[in-house]
C-alpha positions as a Markdown table, in Angstrom:
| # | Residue | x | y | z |
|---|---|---|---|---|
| 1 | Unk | -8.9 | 5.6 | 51.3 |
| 2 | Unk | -10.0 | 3.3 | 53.9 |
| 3 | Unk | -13.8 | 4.2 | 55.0 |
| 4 | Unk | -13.8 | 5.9 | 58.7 |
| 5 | Unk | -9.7 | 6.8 | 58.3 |
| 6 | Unk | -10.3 | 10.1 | 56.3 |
| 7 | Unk | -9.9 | 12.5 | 59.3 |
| 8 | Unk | -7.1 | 10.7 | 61.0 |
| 9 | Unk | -4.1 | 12.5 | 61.0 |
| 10 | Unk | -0.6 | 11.1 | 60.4 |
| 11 | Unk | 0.7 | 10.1 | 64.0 |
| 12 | Unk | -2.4 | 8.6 | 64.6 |
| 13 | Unk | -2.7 | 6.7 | 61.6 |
| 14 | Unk | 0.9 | 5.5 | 62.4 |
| 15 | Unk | -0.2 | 4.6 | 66.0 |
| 16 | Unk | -2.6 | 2.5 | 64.2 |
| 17 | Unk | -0.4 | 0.5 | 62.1 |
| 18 | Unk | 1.7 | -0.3 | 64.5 |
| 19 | Unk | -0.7 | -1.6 | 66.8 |
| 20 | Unk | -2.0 | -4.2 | 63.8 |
| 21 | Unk | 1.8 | -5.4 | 63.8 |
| 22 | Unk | 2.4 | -3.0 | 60.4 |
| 23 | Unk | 6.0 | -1.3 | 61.0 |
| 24 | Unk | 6.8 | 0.9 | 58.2 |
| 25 | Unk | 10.6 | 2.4 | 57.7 |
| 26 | Unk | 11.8 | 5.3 | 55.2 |
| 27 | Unk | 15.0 | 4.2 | 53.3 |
| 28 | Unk | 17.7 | 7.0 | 52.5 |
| 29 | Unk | 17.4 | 6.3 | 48.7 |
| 30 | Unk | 17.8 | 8.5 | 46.1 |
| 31 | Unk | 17.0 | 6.3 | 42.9 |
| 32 | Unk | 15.2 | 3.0 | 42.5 |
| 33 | Unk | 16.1 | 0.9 | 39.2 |
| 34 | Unk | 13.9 | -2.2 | 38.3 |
| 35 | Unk | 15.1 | -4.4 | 35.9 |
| 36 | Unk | 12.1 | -6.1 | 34.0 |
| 37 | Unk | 12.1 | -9.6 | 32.4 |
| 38 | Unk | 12.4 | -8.4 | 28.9 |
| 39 | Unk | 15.7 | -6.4 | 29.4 |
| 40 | Unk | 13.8 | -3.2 | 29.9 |
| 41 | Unk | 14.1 | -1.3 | 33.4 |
| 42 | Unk | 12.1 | 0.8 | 35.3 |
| 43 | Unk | 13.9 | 3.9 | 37.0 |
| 44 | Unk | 12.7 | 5.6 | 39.6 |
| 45 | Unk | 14.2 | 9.3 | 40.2 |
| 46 | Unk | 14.6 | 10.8 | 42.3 |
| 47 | Unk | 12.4 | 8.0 | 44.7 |
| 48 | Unk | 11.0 | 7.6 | 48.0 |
| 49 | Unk | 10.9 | 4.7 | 49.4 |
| 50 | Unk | 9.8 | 3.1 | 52.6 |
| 51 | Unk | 10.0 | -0.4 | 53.9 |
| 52 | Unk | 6.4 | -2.1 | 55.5 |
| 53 | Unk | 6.7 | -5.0 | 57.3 |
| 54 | Unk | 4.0 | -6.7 | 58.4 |
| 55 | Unk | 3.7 | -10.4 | 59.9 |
| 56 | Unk | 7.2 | -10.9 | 59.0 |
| 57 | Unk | 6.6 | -10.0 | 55.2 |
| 58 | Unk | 8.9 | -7.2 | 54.1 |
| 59 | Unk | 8.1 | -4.9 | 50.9 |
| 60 | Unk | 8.9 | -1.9 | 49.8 |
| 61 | Unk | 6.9 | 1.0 | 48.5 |
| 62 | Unk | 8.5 | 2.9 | 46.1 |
| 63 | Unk | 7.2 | 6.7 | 44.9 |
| 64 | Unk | 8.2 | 9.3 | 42.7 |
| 65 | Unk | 8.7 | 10.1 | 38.9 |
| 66 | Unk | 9.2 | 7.2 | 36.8 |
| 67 | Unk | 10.8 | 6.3 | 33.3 |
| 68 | Unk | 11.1 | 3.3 | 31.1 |
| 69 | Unk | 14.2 | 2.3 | 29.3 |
| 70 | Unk | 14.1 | -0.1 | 26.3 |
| 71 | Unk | 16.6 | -3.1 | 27.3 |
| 72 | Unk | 20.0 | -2.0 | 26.1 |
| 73 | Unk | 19.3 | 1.6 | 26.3 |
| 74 | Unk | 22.1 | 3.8 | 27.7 |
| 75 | Unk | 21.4 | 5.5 | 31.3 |
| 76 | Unk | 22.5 | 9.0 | 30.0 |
| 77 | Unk | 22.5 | 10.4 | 34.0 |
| 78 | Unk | 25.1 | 7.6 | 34.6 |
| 79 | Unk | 27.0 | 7.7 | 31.7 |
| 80 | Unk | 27.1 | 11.5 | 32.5 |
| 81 | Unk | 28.5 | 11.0 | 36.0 |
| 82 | Unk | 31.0 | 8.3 | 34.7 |
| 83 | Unk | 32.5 | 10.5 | 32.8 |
| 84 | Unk | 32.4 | 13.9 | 35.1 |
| 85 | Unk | 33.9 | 11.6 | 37.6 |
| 86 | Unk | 37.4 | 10.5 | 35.8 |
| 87 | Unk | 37.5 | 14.0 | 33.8 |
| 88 | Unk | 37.6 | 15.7 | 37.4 |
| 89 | Unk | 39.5 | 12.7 | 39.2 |
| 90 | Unk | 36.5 | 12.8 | 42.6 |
| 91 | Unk | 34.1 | 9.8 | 43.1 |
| 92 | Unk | 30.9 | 9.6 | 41.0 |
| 93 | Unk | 29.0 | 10.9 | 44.3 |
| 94 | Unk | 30.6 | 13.7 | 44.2 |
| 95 | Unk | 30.2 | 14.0 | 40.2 |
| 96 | Unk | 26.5 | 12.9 | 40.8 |
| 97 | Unk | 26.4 | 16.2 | 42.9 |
| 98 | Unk | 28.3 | 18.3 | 40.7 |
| 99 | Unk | 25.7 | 17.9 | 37.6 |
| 100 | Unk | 22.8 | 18.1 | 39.8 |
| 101 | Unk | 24.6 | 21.5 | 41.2 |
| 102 | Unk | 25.0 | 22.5 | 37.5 |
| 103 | Unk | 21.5 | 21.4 | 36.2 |
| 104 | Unk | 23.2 | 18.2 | 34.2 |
| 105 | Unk | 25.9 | 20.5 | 32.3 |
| 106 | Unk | 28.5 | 18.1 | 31.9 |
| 107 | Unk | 31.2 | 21.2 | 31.3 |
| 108 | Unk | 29.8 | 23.6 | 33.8 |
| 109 | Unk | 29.8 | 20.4 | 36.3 |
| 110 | Unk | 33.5 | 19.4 | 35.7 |
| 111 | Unk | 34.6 | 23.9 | 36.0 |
| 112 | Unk | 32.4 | 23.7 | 39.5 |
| 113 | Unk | 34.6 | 20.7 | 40.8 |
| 114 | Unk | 37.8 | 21.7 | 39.5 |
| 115 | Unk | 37.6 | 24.9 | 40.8 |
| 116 | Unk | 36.8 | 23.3 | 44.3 |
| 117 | Unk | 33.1 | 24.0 | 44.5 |
């Protein structure tokens, strides 16, 4: 916390930011997946993220629950989706959606869609 900034609220702290030349931007992502030098990757689900740009720097500030994978682990979520998707013949959004709908049952996922839901 910055000293003297405790009691500011949100807009003002905002106002703030932008008057130092700090723009900051929310970016409609769902999931963030970092691939690390030794083969591993971080992956971010579900994220936030937001994009701060300041002097003409851009970054991104990425939040929300984290988990490793050992390089050539599987991604059982998108393995999962893959195969929702060409079992029910709709796009892997729409399988993504399915298994989150049905808690990550792969079965349950594939009944919802065929049945039109």
């Amino acid at each position: 916390m910055i000293p003297g900034l405790g009691g500011m609220n949100p807009k003002q702290m905002e106002q703030m930011m932008r008057q130092m030349g700090i723009n900051q931007t929310p970016v409609d992502a769902t999931r963030v997946i970092v691939e690390k030098s030794d083969g591993s990757k971080l992956v971010v689900d579900p994220a936030q993220v937001v994009m701060i740009e300041m002097r003409g720097q851009k970054s991104l500030q990425v939040s929300g629950e984290f988990n490793e994978q050992a390089a050539g682990e599987k991604d059982e979520k998108q393995d999962d989706a893959a195969l929702v998707a060409e079992q029910a013949g709709v796009s892997r959004e729409k399988a993504e959606a399915a298994l989150k709908k049905a808690d990550g049952d792969i079965a349950e996922a594939i009944m919802l869609l065929e049945n039109g839901h």
